[in-house]
C-alpha positions as CSV (number, residue, x, y, z in Angstrom):
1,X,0.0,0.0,0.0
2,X,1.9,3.4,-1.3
3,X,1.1,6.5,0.5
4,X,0.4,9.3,-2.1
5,X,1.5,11.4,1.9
6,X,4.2,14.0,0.9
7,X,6.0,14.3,4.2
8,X,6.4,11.8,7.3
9,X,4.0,13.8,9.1
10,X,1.7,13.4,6.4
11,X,2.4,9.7,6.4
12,X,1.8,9.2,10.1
13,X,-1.1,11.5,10.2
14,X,-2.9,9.2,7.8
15,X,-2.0,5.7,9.6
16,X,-5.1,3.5,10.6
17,X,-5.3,4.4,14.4
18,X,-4.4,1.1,15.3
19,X,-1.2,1.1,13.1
20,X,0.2,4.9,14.6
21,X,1.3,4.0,17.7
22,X,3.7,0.7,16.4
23,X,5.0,3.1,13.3
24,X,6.0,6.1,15.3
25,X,7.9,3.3,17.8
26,X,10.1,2.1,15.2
27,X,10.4,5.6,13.2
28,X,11.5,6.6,16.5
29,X,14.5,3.7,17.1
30,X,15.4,4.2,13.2
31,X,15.6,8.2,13.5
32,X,17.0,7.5,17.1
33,X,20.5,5.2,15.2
34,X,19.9,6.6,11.8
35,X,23.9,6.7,10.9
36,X,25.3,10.1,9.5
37,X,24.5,10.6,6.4
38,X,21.2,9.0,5.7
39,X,18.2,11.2,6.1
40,X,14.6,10.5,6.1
41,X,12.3,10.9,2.9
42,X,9.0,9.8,1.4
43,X,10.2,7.0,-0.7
44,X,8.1,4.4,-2.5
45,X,5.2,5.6,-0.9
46,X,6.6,4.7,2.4
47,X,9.1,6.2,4.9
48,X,12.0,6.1,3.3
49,X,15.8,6.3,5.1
50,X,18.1,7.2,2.0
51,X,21.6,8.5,1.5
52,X,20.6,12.0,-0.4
53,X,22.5,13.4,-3.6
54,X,24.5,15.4,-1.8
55,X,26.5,12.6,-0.2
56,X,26.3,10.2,-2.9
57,X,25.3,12.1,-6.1
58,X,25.1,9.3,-8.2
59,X,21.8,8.2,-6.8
60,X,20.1,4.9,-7.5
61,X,20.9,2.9,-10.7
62,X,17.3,1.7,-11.4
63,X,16.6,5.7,-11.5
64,X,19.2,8.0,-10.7
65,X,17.1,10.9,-9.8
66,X,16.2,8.6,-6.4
67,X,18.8,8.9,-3.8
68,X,20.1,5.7,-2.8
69,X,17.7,3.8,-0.7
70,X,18.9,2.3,2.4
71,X,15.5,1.4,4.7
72,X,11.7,1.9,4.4
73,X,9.3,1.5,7.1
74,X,5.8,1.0,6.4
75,X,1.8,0.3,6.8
76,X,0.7,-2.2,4.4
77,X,-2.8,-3.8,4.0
78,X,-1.8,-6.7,7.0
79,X,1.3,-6.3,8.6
80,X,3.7,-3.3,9.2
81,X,6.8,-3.4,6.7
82,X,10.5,-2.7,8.1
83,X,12.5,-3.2,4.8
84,X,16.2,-3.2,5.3
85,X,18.2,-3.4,1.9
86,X,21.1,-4.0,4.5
87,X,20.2,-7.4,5.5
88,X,19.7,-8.5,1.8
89,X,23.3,-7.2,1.2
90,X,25.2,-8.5,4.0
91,X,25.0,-11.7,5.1
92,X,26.4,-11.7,8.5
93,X,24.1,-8.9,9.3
94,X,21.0,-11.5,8.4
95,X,22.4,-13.7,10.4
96,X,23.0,-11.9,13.4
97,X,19.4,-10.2,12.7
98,X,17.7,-13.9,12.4
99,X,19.6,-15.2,15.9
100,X,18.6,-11.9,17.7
101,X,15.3,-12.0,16.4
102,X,14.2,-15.5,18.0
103,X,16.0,-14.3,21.3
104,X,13.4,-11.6,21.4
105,X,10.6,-12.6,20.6
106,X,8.2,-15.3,21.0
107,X,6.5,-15.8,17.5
108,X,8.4,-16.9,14.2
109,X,10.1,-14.6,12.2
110,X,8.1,-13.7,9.1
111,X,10.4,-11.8,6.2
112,X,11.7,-11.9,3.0
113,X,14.7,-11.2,1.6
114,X,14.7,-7.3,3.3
115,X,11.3,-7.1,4.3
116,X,10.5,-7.8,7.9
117,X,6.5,-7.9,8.8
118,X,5.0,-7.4,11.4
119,X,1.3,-8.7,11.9
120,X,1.2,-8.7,15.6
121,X,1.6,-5.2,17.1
122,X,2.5,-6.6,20.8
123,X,5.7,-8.7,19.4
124,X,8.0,-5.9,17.4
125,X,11.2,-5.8,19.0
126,X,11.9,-1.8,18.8
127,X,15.1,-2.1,19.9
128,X,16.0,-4.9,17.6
129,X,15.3,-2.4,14.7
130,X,17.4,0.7,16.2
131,X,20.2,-2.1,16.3
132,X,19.6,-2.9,12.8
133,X,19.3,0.8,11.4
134,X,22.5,1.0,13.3
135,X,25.0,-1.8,11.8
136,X,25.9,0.2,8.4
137,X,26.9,3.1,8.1
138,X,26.5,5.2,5.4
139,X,29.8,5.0,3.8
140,X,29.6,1.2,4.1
141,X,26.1,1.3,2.6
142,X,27.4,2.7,-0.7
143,X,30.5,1.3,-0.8
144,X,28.4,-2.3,-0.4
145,X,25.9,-0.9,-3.0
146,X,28.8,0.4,-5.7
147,X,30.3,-3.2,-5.5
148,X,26.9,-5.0,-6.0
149,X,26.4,-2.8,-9.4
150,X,29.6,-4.2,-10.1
151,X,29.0,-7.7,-10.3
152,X,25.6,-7.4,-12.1
């Protein structure tokens, strides 16, 4: 579910009240270990955490008007969205996200290969995802990304 929002207040502002409440949480622990560099941007129709032009000019490949993504957070139609391009990237971070993950908390781990959903509001570890936010930086993030684009 895209927001059409144009701002994070925006976005948050039109949250289904029972969504609000979990999505300003984790905005919170993501702006809370957001590393220097990244900034927060409507991106994808979600909350978007991106490294802007002006620290990586060359933007993202698939459209390099985009600044590089790095994390979206979301509302979709079932489950709240933490997508992390991070864990896809580096495996070492998915595995110390997956071990951490069952530590925390008591129901399975439902993601993909960056998404992480949520579909019960009482079991998000907050924390979890400040750690996560906080385990790149952004040099690291672009460096990661320019060598990707290398061997594609």
């Amino acid at each position: 579910m895209q927001s059409k929002a144009a701002s994070a207040k925006q976005y948050l502002e039109e949250l289904p009240e029972d969504r609000k409440e979990p999505i300003k949480k984790l905005r919170q622990q993501i702006l809370d270990h957001l590393p220097k560099g990244i900034e927060e941007a409507m991106s994808y129709g979600m909350l978007g955490y991106v490294i802007p032009h002006s620290v990586y000019p060359d933007g993202y490949h698939c459209n390099p008007k985009l600044p590089l993504p790095f994390m979206n957070l979301a509302s979709q139609k079932k489950f709240v969205a933490v997508y992390s391009m991070v864990l896809y990237a580096k495996p070492e971070v998915m595995d110390w996200f997956v071990t951490a993950y069952a530590e925390r908390c008591k129901y399975k781990l439902d993601m993909g290969k960056s998404c992480i959903r949520f579909k019960r509001m009482d079991d998000i570890p907050y924390e979890l995802i400040g750690e996560l936010t906080a385990k790149v930086d952004a040099q690291e993030w672009i460096d990661i990304y320019e060598r990707s684009k290398k061997n594609t």
